[in-house]
N, C-alpha and C positions, 0 to 999 in steps of 0.2 A: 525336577525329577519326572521322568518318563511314568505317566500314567497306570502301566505294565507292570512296574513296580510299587503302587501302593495294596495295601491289604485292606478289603472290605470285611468291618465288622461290624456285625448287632449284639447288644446286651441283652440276655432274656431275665425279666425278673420273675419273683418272687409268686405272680399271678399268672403266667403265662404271656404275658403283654413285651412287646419288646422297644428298646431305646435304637434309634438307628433304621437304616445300616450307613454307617459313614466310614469312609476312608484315611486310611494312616499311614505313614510314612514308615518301612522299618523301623526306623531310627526310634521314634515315640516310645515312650519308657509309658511301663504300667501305671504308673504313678498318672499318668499324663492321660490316659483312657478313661481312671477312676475322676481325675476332676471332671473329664465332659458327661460320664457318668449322673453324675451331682447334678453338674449346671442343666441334664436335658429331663432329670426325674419328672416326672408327671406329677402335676400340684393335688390331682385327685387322690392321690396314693396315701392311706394310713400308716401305711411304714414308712418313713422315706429318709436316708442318710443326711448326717448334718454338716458331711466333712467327708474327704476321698478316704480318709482312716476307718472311716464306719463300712467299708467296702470289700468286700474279697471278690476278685473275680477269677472265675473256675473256667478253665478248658482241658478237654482230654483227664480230668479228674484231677485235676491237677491245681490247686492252690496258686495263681500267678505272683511273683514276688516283684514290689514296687518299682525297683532298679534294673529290674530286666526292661530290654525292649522286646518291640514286637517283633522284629527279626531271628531275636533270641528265643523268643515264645513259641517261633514261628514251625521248629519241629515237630511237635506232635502230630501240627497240622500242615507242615508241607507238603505231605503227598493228597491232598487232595486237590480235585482238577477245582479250576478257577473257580472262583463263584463266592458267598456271602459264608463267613467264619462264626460261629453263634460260638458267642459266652455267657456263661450263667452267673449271674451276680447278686451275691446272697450280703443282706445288711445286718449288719453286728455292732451295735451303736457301743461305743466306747464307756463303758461303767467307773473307769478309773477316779472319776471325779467326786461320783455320787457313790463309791466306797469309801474314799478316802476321808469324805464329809459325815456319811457316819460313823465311820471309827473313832474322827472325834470326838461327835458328839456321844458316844457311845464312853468315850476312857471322860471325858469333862462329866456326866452324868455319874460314873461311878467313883470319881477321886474326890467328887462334892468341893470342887474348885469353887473359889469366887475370885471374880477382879475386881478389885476397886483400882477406881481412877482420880487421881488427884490433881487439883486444877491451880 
């Protein structure tokens, strides 16, 4: 792929600090941005995503969705002259786990369940 044709992007977090700037192919789906996301987060960072799902990233105000590429993304930001695309990427760690674990325990706590276990 002609050079010409990759899009330069930096992630800007949560502090100001940015991931990048690295280059992508059209073609790269959001989903694909959020993993190198992940893999290049800073080890110093107190927030830091466990998974590309813990990720939204924001251009032109706009929520990117995982199965878009960057080609597709790439209108908001087409009309500006060459140069480095900044995206803001906000972490939203995934709670589904840790509601669902106490719902349990929350309905086993109030139906006064026991197991016994026989051997």
């Amino acid at each position: 792929m002609p050079e010409e044709d990759l899009v330069e992007l930096k992630f800007r977090l949560y502090d100001g600090s940015d991931i990048g700037p690295f280059r992508y192919s059209p073609a790269s789906t959001v989903a694909m941005l959020k993993e190198r996301v992940v893999t290049e987060w800073p080890k110093d960072k107190k927030i830091a995503p466990k998974a590309a799902n813990d990720i939204k990233l924001i251009n032109a105000g706009k929520i990117l969705e995982n199965s878009k590429t960057v080609g597709q993304c790439r209108v908001p930001f087409g009309e500006l002259p060459k140069g480095v695309i900044t995206m803001h990427v906000v972490v939203q760690p995934s709670l589904v786990k840790a509601k669902t674990a106490t719902f349990i325990l929350i309905v086993v706590a109030l139906c006064g369940c026991v197991w016994l276990e026989s051997t």
